[in-house]
N, C-alpha and C positions, 0 to 999 in steps of 0.2 A: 222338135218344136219349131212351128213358123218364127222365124225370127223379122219382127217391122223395127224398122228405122223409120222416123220422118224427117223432112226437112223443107223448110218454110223461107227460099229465099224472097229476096224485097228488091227490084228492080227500081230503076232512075227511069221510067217511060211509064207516064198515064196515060197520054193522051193518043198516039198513035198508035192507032188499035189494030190497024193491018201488024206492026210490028212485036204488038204484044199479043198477040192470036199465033202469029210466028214461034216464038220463046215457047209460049205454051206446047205446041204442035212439035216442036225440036226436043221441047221435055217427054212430053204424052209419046215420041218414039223410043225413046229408050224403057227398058225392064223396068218399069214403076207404075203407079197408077196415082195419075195425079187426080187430086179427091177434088179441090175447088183452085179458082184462080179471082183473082180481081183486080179493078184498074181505076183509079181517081184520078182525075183530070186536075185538082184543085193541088194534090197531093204531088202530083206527076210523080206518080209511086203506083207502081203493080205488085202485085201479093201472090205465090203460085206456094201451095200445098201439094209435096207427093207424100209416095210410102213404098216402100221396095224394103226386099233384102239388104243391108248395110252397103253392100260392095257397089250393087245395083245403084243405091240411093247414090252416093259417093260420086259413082261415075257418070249418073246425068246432072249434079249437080255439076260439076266439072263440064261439059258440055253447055248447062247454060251460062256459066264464065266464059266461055270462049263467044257463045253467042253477044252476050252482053257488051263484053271488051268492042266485039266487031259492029255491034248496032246501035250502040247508044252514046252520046257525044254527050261530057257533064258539063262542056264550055258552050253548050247552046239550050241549057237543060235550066229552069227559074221553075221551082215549087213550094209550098210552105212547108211541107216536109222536112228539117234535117236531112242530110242526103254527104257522105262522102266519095261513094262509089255509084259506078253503074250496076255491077252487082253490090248494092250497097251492101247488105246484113245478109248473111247463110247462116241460121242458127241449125243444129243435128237437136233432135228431140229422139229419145229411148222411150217404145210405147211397146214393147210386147216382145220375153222374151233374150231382153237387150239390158246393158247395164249403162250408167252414166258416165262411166269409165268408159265404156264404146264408144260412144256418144263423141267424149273429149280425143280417144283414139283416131276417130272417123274426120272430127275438126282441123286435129291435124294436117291428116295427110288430106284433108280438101284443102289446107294452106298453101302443101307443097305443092300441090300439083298448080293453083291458079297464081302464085308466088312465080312459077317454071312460064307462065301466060306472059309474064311481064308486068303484074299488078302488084304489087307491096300488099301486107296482109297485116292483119292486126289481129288478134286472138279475144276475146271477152267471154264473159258469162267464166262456165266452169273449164273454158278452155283457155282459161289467161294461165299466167303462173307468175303470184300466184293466183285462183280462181278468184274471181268476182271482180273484173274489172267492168264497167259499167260501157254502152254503150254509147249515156250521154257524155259522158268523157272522152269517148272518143272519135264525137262526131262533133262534137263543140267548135263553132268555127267554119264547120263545112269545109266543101273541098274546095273554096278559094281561100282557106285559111292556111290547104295545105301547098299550094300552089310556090310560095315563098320556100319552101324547105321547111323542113318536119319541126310544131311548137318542140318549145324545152319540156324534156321527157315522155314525147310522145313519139319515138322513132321507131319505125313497125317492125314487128316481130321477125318478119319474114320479106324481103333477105336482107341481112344484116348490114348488107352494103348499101340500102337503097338511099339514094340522095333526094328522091321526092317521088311525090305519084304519077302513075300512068300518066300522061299528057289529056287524053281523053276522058279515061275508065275510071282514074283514080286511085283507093283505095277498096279493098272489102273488108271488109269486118265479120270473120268465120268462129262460131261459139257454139257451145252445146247448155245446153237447156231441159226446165223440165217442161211441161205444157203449162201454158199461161194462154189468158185472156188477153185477146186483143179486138179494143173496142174503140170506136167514137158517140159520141152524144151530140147530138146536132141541135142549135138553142137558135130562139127567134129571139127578139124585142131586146137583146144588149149589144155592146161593141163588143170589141176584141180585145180591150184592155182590160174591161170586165172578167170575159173568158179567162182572161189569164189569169188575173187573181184568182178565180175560181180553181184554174189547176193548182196554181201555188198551195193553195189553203188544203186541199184534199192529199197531193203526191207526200211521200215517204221522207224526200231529199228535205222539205220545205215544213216538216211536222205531222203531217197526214198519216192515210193509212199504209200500212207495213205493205210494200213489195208493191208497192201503186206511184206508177211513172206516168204526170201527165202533162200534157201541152196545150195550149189556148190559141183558138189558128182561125184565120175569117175564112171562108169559103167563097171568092168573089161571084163564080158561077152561080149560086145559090142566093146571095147579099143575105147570108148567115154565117152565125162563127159555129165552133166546134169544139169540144173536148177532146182531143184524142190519148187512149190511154192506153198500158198493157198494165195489165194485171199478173203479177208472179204467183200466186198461190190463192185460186180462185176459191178453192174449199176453206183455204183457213179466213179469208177476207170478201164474204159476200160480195158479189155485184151490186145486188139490190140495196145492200146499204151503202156503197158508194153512190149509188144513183138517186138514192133518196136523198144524200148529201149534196147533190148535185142541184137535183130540181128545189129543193129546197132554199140553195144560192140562190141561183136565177131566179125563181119568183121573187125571192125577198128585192131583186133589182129590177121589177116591172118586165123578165121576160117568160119565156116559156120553150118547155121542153116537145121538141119536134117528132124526132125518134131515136133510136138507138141502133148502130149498126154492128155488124160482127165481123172484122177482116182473118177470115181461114173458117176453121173449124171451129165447132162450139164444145168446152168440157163438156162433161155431167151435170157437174154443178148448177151451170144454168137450167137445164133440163129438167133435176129431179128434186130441185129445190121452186119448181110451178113458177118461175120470175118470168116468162116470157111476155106476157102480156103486160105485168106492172114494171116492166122494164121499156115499154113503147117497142120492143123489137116486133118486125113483119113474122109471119109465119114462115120457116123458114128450112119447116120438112127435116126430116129424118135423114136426109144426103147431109145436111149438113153437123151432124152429131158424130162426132170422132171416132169414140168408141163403136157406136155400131161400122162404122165405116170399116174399117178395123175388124170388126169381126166376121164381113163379110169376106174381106180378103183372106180372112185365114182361113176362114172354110170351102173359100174356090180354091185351097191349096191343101186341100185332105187334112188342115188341123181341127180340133175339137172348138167349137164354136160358144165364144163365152165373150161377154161382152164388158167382161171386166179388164181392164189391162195389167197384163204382168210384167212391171216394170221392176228388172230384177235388181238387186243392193249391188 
C-alpha cells in the first residue's frame, strides 16, 4: 500500500515573495509533492501543503526548518497573526495508509531533529503528552512573550535545557493532527471589535461550536476585518452552519459578508455537502480537493486509485 503523510507547515514571511517562492522551491526539491502553498501580507504568514511517503515528508519538513531558522527574522517580523516561531506551527496529518500514531511518531523525531537546529520545540495536538495541548496556549503572548524566559509552565518540550528561544527563529510548535478546515471570512461595514465578538460568540473555548477556534483580525491592506478560523472536525460541524452564524452576526451589525477563503486544501465535506457557493468561496477547481489530490498521487505510484482516504486506527 502507498503510504501518504501530510504536513502543513505555517511560516513567519507574507510579504517577501521572492523569499517565500524560495521555501516553496527548497520544499517542491525534495521527495514530496507539494499540493498548494499561500502567503498573506496582513497575516505575514505563508501556508505550504505537501504529501510524501512519511520519511520523505519528515525530511523536507526538516529542511524547511533550516531554511526558515536561516531566512526569517521574528525581531523584524509585525503581523496580526499569533506567531511564536519562524517555522511557527508543523502539524503531521495521516491521510492514507498511515495511523495517528505515525503521525505523533513522525512529530517527534521532526522535534528532535529541528530541537538539534538550535530552536526549542513544543509538542501540541496529539503529540503533546499528554495529547491535546492547544496551540492557542502556546502561542499566547507571542514570541516577545517569550523573549524574557519561558511563562510559568510553559518550558519547551525539547531540550529540556533550554533557557529561551532562538534569538531570531524562536520557537516551533510540531503536532499531529487529523484534517481540519482552515478558513477566513472576510466582512465589510464593521470594525474589529465587532469581528471579535463575533469569533468569541461562535469558537468552542468561549461556548460555541465544538472543535471551532476563531480570531477577529482587521486586514489594513484591505480596510476590512476577518474571521480567521480552523475548524477540527468538518464533517461532525458544518461549515455552512458556521457561516450562516457568521453572516448572520455581521448583518444583524449593519455589515456584510465579502467572501470566504480556504488556507491549504479543502476536506470533502465542503465539496459533497454543494456549500461552495452558499459559502461566498471563488471556484476553486478540483487541485484543490485533498482527497482527489491524494489519489492522484497514489496512482502515479502503481497503487489502486480510490478517492476515499484510509486513515488507519
Amino acid at each position: 500500500m502507498v503510504k501518504v503523510m501530510e504536513a502543513v507547515p505555517n511560516f513567519s514571511e507574507g510579504r517577501d515573495l521572492a523569499t517565500v517562492e524560495a521555501l516553496v522551491d527548497t520544499i517542491g526539491a525534495c521527495d514530496v509533492e507539494v499540493l498548494d502553498w499561500s502567503a498573506d501580507p496582513d497575516h505575514h504568514r505563508s501556508v505550504v501543503t505537501l504529501i510524501g511517503a512519511p520519511d520523505d515528508v519528515l525530511a523536507a519538513s526538516v529542511v524547511a526548518a533550516r531554511f526558515a531558522i536561516e531566512n526569517i527574522d521574528l525581531t523584524r517580523h509585525q503581523g496580526v497573526h499569533p506567531r511564536v516561531g519562524a517555522l511557527d506551527v508543523l502539524p503531521f496529518v495521516p491521510l492514507h495508509g498511515v495511523t495517528m500514531a505515525d503521525a505523533v511518531a513522525l512529530a517527534q523525531r521532526a522535534g528532535e531533529a529541528i530541537a538539534s537546529l538550535g530552536v526549542p520545540v513544543y509538542f501540541y495536538g496529539q503529540a503533546a503528552d499528554p495529547p491535546g495541548r492547544s496551540l492557542a496556549e502556546l502561542r499566547r503572548g507571542g514570541f516577545e512573550g517569550l523573549r524574557g524566559g519561558w511563562p510559568r509552565g510553559r518550558s519547551p518540550d525539547l531540550p529540556e535545557d533550554a533557557v529561551g528561544p532562538h534569538s531570531t527563529a524562536g520557537v516551533t510548535c510540531v503536532g499531529a493532527r487529523p484534517i481540519l478546515l482552515a478558513w477566513n471570512v472576510v466582512v465589510d461595514g464593521i470594525d474589529v471589535a465587532e469581528a471579535r465578538d463575533i469569533a468569541s460568540m461562535i469558537r468552542e473555548r468561549d461556548g460555541g461550536f465544538p472543535g471551532l477556534r476563531a480570531l477577529g483580525l482587521r486586514l489594513e491592506r484591505q480596510n476590512r476585518v476577518q474571521i480567521s478560523m480552523n475548524l477540527e472536525d468538518p464533517a461532525r460541524v458544518l461549515p455552512l452552519e458556521v457561516f450562516g452564524r457568521i453572516e448572520a452576526e455581521v448583518r444583524r451589525r449593519g455589515g456584510d459578508v465579502v467572501e470566504t477563503e480556504v488556507i491549504g486544501m479543502m476536506p470533502d465535506t465542503l465539496v459533497l455537502t454543494d456549500s461552495l457557493g452558499r459559502l461566498k468561496l471563488p471556484d476553486l477547481g478540483t487541485a484543490r480537493v485533498l482527497s482527489r489530490r491524494v489519489a492522484d498521487y497514489i496512482s502515479a505510484r502503481g497503487g489502486e486509485r480510490t478517492e476515499t482516504l484510509d486513515i488507519r486506527e
